[in-house]
C-alpha positions as CSV (number, residue, x, y, z in Angstrom):
1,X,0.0,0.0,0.0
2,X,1.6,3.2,-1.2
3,X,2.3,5.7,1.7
4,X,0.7,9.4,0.9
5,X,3.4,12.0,2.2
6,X,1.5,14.8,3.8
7,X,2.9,18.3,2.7
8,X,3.9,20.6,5.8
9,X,1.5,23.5,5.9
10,X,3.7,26.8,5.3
11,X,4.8,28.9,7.9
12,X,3.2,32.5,7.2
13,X,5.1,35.4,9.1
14,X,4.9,38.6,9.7
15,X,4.1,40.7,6.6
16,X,2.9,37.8,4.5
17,X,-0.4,36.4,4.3
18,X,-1.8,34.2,2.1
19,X,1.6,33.6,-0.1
20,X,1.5,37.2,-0.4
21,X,4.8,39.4,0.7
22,X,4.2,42.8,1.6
23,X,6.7,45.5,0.8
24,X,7.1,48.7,2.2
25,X,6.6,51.9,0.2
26,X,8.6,55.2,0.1
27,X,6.9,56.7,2.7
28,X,7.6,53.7,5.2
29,X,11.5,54.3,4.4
30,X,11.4,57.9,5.2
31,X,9.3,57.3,8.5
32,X,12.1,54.8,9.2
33,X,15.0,57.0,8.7
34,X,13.9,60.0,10.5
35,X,13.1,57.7,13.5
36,X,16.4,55.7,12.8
37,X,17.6,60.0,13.4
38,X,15.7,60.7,16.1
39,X,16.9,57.7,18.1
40,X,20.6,58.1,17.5
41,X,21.1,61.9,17.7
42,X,21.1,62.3,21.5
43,X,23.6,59.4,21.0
44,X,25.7,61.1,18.7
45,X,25.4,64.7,20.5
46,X,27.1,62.8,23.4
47,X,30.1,61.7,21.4
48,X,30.0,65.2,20.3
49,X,30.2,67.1,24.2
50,X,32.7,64.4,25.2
51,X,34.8,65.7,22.5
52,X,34.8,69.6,23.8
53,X,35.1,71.5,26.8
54,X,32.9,72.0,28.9
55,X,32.6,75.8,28.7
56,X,32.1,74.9,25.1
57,X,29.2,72.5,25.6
58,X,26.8,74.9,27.5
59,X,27.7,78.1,25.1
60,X,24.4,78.4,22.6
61,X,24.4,77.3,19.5
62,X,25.4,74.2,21.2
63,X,28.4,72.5,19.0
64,X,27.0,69.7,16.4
65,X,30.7,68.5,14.8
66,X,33.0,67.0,17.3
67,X,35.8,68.8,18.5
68,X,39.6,67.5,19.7
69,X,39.4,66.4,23.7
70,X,37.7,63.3,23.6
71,X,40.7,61.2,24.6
72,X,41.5,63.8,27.5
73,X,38.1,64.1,29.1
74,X,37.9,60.2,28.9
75,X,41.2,60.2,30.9
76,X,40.0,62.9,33.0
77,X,36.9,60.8,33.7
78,X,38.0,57.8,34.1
79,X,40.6,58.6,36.9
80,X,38.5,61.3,38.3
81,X,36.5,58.3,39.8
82,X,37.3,54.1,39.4
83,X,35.2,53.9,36.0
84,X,37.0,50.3,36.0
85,X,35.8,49.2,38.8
86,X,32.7,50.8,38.5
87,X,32.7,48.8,34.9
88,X,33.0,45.8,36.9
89,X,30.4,46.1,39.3
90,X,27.7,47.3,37.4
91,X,28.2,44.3,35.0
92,X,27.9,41.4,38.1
93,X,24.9,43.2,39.7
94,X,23.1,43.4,36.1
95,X,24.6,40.2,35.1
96,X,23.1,38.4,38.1
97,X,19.7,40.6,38.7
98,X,19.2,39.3,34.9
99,X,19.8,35.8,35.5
100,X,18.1,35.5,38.5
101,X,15.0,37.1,37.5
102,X,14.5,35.3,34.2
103,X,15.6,31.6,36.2
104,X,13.0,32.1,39.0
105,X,10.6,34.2,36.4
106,X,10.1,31.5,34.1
107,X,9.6,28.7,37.0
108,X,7.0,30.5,38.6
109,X,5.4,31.8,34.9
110,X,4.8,28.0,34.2
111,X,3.5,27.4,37.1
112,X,0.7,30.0,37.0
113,X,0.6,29.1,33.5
114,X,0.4,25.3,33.3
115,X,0.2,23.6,36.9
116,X,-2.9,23.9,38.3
117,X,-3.1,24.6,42.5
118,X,-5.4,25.3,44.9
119,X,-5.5,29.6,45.3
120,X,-3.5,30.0,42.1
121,X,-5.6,32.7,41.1
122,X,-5.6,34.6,44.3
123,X,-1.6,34.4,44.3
124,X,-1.2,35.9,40.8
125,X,-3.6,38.9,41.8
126,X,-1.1,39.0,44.4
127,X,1.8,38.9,42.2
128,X,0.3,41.9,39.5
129,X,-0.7,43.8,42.7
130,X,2.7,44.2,43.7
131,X,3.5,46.0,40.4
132,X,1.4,48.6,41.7
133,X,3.1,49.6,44.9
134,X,5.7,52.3,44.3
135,X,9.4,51.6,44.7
136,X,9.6,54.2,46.9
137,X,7.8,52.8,49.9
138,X,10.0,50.3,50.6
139,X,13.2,52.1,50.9
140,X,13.1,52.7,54.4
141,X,12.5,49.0,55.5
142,X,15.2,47.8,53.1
143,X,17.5,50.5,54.2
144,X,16.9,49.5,57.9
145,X,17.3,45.9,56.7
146,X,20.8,45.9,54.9
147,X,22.1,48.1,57.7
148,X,21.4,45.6,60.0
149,X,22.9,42.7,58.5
150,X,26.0,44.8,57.7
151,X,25.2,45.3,54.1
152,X,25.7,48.9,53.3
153,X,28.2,49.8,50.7
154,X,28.4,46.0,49.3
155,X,27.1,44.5,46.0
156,X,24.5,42.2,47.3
157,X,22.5,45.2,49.0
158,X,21.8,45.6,45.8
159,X,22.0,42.2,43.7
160,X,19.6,40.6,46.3
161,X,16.3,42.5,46.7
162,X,16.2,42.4,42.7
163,X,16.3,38.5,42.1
164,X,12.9,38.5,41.1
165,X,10.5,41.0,39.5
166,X,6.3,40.6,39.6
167,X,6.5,41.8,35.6
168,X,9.2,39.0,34.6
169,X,6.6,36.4,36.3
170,X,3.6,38.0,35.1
171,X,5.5,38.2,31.3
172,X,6.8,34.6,31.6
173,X,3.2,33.5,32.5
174,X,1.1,35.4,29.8
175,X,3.6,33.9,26.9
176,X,3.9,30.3,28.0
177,X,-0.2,30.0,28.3
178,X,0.2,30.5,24.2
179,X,3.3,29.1,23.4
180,X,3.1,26.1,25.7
181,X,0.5,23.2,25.0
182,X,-0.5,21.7,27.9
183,X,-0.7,18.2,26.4
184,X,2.9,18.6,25.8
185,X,3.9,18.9,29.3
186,X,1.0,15.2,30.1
187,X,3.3,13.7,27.2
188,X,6.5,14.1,28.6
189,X,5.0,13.1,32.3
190,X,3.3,9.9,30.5
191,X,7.0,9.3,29.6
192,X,8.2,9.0,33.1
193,X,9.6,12.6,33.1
194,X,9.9,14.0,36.2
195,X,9.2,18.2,37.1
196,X,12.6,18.7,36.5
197,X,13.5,17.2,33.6
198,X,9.7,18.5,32.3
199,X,11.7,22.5,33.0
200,X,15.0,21.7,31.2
201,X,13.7,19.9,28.3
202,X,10.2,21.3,27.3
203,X,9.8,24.3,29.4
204,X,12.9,26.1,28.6
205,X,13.0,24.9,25.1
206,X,9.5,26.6,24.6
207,X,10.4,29.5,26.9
208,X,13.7,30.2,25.3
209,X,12.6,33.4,22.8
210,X,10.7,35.0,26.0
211,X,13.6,34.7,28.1
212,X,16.4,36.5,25.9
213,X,13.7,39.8,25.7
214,X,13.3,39.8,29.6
215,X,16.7,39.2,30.3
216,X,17.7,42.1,28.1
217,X,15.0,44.2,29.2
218,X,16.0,43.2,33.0
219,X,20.1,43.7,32.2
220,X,19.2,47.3,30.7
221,X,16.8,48.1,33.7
222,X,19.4,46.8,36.2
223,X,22.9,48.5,34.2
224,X,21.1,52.1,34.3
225,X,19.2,51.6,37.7
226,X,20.4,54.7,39.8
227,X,17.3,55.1,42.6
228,X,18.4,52.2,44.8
229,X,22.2,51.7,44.1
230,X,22.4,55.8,44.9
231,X,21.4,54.8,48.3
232,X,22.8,51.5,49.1
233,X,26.5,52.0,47.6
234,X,28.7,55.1,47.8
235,X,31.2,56.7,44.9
236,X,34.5,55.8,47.2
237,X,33.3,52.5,48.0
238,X,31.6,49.6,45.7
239,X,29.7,51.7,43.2
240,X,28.1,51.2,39.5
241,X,28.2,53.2,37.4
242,X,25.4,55.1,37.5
243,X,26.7,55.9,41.0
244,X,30.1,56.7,39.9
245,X,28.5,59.1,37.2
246,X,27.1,60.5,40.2
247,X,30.4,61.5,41.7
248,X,31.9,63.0,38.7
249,X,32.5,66.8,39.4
250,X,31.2,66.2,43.3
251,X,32.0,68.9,45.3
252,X,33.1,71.8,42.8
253,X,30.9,75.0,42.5
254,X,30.8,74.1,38.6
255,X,30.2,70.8,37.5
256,X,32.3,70.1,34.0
257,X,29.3,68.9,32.4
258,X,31.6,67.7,29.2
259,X,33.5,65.1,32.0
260,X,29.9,63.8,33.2
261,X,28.6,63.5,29.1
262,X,31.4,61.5,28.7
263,X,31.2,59.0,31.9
264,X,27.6,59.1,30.1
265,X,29.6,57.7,27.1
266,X,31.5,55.0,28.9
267,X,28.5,53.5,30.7
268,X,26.8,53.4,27.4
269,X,29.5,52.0,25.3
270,X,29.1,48.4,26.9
271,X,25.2,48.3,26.3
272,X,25.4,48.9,22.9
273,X,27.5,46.3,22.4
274,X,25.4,44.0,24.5
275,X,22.6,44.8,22.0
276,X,25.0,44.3,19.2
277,X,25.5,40.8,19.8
278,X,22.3,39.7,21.2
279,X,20.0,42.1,19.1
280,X,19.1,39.3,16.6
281,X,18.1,36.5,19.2
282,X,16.2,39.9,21.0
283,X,14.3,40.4,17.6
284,X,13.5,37.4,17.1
285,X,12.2,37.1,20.1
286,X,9.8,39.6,19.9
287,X,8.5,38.7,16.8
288,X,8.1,35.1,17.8
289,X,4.6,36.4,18.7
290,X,4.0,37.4,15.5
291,X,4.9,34.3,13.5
292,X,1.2,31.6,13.2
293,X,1.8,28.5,11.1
């Protein structure tokens, strides 16, 4: 008996439909460059200030073409405070805040999404209510906290309270309801799988396009986070960067606002390339949702 092949139905992605690609007109180009200009000009005026003085940078018109002290104000900057160690810091903290939130994020995503428990809904009300309460309230009690246990000035004051986030959980949770079939996960238990194994082979698998956007989104949150670190961490003792920035020019009557653009510069540098590497997997990512076979 002759064995009829079944054709794979094709996948239709965003901007086809129907066999049908879409292009994009004039007009969409032209919308794309001047936002493509729009975005990168406050960039590009930064590279610009670093490169002046900074009596030069606050005199109107403001300077547009870069000027000849860009390697002397980065010198300037980066011994004025430890930009290295500052370099250092802020990449553990975000490093580990990102990895922390998207591990425990994603466990407790499948759960609300897939497992079902008694009080589940009542505990993710709980979770999205928390997203509500402002950051601000709970200074004083952490402060208190970290002082007690001998905390202040040190990396974890600030790595710690940030291994989780309610909008990682609640983000994990709303894609893996769509993207993960709950017959998959009684398949791989009917196999003899065990929770475990369930997380490293189907849920992370599944997970995977989710967890490169909230890891970025977390590492870029965490890298430029200044509220909390300003508090817990000092400029002559274990800052990050956005502390250190903090310190350039401390304690003059006139700030040299060309030194603080370019400490601007340095702590941007590294995200950039961050997002240089990792921009495709981050795209793709988000357009996973987009994507219906």
């Amino acid at each position: 008996m002759a064995r009829t092949l079944e054709t794979p139905a094709p996948v239709r992605r965003f901007g086809q439909s129907a066999g049908r690609q879409h292009h994009a007109g004039p007009l969409t180009y032209v919308l794309l460059a001047v936002a493509a200009f729009v975005s990168l000009f406050p960039l590009y005026w930064n590279l610009v200030a670093a490169s002046h003085t900074g009596e030069r940078v606050v005199e109107a018109p403001a300077p547009l073409l870069p000027g000849k002290r860009l390697l002397d104000n980065l010198t300037f900057a980066w011994n004025q405070v430890d930009m290295g160690e500052a370099l250092v810091n802020t990449t553990v903290v975000a490093g580990l805040v990102a990895l922390s939130t998207v591990l425990f994020s994603t466990l407790a995503g499948f759960a609300f999404a897939k497992l079902p428990f008694r009080g589940r809904g009542v505990l993710l009300s709980l979770v999205v209510a928390t997203m509500t309460i402002p950051p601000q309230l709970s200074v004083i009690p952490l402060y208190q906290i970290i002082t007690d246990l001998g905390w202040f000035d040190q990396l974890q004051s600030v790595v710690l309270p940030s291994l989780v986030a309610a909008f990682g959980v609640f983000f994990m949770r709303q894609f893996l309801v769509e993207a993960l079939p709950v017959e998959l996960v009684e398949a791989a238990r009917m196999d003899g799988a065990h929770s475990l194994r369930i997380i490293w082979h189907v849920v992370f698998p599944v997970a995977r396009p989710a967890m490169a956007v909230l890891g970025m989104l977390v590492f870029v949150q965490a890298w430029n986070d200044f509220f909390w670190p300003f508090i817990a961490l000092t400029p002559d003792g274990n800052p990050t960067l956005q502390v250190a920035l903090a310190g350039l020019g401390a304690g003059n009557h006139s700030v040299n606002q060309a030194v603080v653009l370019t400490g601007a510069l340095i702590s941007t540098v590294p995200l950039l390339l961050v997002f240089a590497f990792l921009g495709k997997h981050i795209v793709g990512g988000i357009t996973a949702g987009a994507v219906k076979s």
